[in-house]
N, C-alpha and C positions, 0 to 999 in steps of 0.2 A: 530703649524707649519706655519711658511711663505712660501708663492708660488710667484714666481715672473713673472712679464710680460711687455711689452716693454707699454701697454695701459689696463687699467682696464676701463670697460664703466659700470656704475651704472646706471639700468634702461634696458627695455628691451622693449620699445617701440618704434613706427618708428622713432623716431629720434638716442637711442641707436643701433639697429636693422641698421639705414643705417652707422651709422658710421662705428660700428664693419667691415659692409659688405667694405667697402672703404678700410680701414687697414687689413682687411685680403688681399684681395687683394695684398694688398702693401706687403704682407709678413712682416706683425709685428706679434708679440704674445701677443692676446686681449682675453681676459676676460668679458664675460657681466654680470652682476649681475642682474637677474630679482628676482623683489618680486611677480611678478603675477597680478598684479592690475592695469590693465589698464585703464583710464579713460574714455572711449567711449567703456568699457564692456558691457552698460545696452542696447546699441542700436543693432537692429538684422543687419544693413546696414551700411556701409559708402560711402557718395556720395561726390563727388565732385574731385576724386583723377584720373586724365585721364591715363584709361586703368583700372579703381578698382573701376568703379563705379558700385554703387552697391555689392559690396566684403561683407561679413561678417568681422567685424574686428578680428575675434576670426581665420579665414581663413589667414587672412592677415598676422597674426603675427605669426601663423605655417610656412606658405610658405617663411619668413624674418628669422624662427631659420633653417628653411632649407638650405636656400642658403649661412648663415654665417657659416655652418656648413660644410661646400663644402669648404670653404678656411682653414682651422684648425683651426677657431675663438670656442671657449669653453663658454659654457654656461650653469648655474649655479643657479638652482632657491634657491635663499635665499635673505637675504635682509639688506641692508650696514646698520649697527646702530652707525658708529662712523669711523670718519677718522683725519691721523694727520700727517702734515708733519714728516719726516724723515731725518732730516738733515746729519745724519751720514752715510746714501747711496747715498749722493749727491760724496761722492769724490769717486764714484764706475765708472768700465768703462763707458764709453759713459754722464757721469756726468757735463763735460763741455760745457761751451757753452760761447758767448758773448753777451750781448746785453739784455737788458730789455723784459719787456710786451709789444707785439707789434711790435718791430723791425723788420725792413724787413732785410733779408738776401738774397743774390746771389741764387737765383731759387725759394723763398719760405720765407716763416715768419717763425722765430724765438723767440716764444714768452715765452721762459722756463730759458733760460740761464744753472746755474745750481743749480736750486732749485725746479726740478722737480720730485720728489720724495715722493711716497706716500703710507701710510698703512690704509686695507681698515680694519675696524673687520666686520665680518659679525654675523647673528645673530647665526646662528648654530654655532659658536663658530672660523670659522678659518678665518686666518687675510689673508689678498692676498696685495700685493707689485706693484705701478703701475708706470712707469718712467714719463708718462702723466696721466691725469683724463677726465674722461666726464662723466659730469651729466646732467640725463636725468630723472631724477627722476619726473617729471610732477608735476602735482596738482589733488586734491580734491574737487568734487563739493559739498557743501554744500545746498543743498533743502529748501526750504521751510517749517517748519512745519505745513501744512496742512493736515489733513488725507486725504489719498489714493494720494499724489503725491509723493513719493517715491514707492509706488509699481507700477505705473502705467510709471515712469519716462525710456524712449526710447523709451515709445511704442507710447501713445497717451497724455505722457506729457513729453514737448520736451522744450530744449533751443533755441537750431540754427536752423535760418529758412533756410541757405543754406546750412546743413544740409539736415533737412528731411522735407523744406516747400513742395516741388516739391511731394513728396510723398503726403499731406494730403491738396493739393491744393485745392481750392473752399469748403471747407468744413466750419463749424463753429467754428470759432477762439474763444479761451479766452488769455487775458493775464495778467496773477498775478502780480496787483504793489505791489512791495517790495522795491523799492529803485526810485530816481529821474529819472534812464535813463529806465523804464519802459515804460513811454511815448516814448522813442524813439523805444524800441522794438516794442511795438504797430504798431506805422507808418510803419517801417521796414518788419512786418510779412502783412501788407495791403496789399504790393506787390503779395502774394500769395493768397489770401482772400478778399473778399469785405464784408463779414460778421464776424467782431471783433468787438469783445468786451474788452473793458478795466474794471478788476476788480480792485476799489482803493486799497479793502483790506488796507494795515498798509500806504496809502497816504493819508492823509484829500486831500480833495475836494480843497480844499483855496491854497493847495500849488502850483496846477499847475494853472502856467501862461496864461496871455491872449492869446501869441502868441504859446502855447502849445495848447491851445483848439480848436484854430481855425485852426491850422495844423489838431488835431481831426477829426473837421469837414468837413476840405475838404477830408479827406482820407476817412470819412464814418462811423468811429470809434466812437460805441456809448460808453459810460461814466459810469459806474455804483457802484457809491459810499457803502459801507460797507465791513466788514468785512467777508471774504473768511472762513467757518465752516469746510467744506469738499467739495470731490467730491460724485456725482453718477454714478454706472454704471448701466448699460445694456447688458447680454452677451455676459462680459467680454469685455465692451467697454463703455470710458467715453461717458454720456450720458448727463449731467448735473453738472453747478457748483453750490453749494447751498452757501447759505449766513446766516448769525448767526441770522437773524430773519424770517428765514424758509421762504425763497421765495428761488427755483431752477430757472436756467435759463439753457436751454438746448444748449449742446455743445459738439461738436465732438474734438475738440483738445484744449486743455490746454499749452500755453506757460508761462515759470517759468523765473524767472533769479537765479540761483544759487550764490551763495557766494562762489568763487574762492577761495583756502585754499593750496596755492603752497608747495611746499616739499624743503623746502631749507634748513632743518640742517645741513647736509651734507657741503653747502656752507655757511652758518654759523659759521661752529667749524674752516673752513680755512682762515677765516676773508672776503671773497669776499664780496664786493661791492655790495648792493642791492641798486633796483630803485624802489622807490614810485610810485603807478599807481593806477587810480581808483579802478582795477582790485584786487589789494593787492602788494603784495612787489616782483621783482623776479631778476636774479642777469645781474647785467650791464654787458656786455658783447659789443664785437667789434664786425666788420664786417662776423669776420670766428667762431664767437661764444666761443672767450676768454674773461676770467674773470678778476678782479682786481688782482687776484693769479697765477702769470708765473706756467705755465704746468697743468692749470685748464681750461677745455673748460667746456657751457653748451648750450645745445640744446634742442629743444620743447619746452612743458609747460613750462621746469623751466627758460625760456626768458618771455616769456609772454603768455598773459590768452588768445588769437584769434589765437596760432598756431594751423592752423589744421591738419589733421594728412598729407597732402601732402607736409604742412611748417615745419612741423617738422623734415620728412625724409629728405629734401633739406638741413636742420640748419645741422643734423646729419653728410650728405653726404662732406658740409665746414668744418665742424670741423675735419672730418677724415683726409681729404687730406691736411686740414694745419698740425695737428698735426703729420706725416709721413714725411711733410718737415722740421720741426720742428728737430724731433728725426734725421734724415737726416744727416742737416748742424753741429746740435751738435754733432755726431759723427764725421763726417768730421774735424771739426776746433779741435778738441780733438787730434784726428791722425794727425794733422798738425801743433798741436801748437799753436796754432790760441788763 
């Protein structure tokens, strides 16, 4: 069976979560598709969101299926494994439209024309039908393989220092190189700490710069070349980083940098546009979070790897309210001839 709805939003985190909330609103008929898996599941907090600071995110996103639920927005825990234009419901009501990706229109942008038409499969087996798209599908952090830094990861082994620096301020910092901007996390996490530590782990010594070392040193930031074995605890609390020729160096917080690992099949099977970023790949989008694909918007993570969850609901809350003038004008100019 197909279900149909004027906006399917794939994803169910604050950026799917504000959008749906927008176009209920607007009295469209939205769909969210959550798989459950939020990316900022592992942390008990999230800071930095004014008026949620401090929120649990598992709070955040009960209270966000709440309130889209107050407008008739439906939601659906399963998980999109395949989506494919539908060209044969494009000549269905409300199907027309003029104007390209991006066009502005009299009150609103018009970025669908009439090729916005979409079938989603989901995994439990039923297809749902969207006259717009929004993908919201985030990304994946990838960890470090170190033992004990996935089970200890939101608590006392952390990515972002704005974030939960403010939480484990003046304490003693580690930071896992893994990659060349690890030195820059270093410097970045000093602001919270005056006691960090740079582990090279997988960085030889030789590769950071003169004027990387010396930024080091003015920041305070001692240096400690080898490779990263595991962690220690204590009472259920990092205690120590240990190094592969058994010397511990004692330490209350652990900073990592993940390997970014975005969710873009979705936008992939529809040919969208993806942008190169150190970060990894995530899909080109304009100002109101459209894709290379008229009637494709994407919001949050799957734009890039620093949305935080308060950039994400703001990406969500653009995409909603273009896509409502979108659906709008194309009705309009349909009933008009246009």
């Amino acid at each position: 069976m197909t279900d149909s709805y004027e906006v399917v939003v794939v994803g169910g985190g604050a950026a799917g979560l504000s959008a749906a909330l927008v176009l209920g609103r607007a009295r469209r008929s939205v769909l969210v598709v959550d798989a459950g898996e939020p990316r900022n599941a592992p942390a008990a907090h999230m800071q930095g969101y004014l008026s949620r600071d401090g929120m649990s995110p598992a709070e955040f996103l009960a209270v966000g299926r709440e309130e889209i639920a107050r407008y008739g927005v439906e939601l659906v825990r399963d998980r999109a494994v395949d989506v494919a234009r539908n060209p044969a419901a494009d000549a269905g009501p409300g199907a027309a439209g003029t104007g390209g990706a991006g066009e502005a229109g009299t009150g609103g942008a018009r970025g669908a024309g009439g090729t916005g038409r979409f079938d989603v499969t989901l995994e439990g087996g039923r297809t749902v039908r969207g006259r717009r798209l929004v993908v919201a599908t985030g990304l994946a952090d990838e960890l470090p393989a170190v033992p004990g830094v996935a089970e200890r990861f939101g608590r006392d082994v952390l990515h972002c220092p704005y974030c939960h620096g403010w939480e484990v301020r003046d304490q003693a910092f580690g930071v896992l190189a893994t990659t060349p901007m690890s030195v820059h996390q270093a410097l970045i996490v000093s602001q919270w700490s005056k006691d960090v530590t740079l582990f090279l782990h997988t960085v030889a010594e030789e590769e950071l710069t003169d004027e990387e070392l010396r930024r080091l040193a003015a920041a305070g930031v001692d240096v400690v070349p080898g490779e990263v074995a595991g962690l220690e605890t204590a009472g259920d609390r990092l205690s120590a980083v240990r190094l592969a020729d058994g010397t511990a160096h004692e330490r209350s917080v652990l900073f990592v940098a993940p390997r970014p690992v975005p969710h873009t099949g979705l936008l992939e099977r529809l040919g969208a546009e993806l942008q190169e970023t150190p970060f990894g790949s995530y899909a080109a989008v304009d100002a109101t979070g459209l894709t290379s694909v008229p009637g494709v918007w994407a919001a949050g993570n799957a734009v890039g790897f620093g949305e935080q969850v308060v950039n994400a609901a703001s990406g969500g809350y653009r995409a909603g309210a273009t896509i409502n003038a979108d659906l709008l004008f194309a009705d309009l100019d349909a009933a008009a001839g246009l």
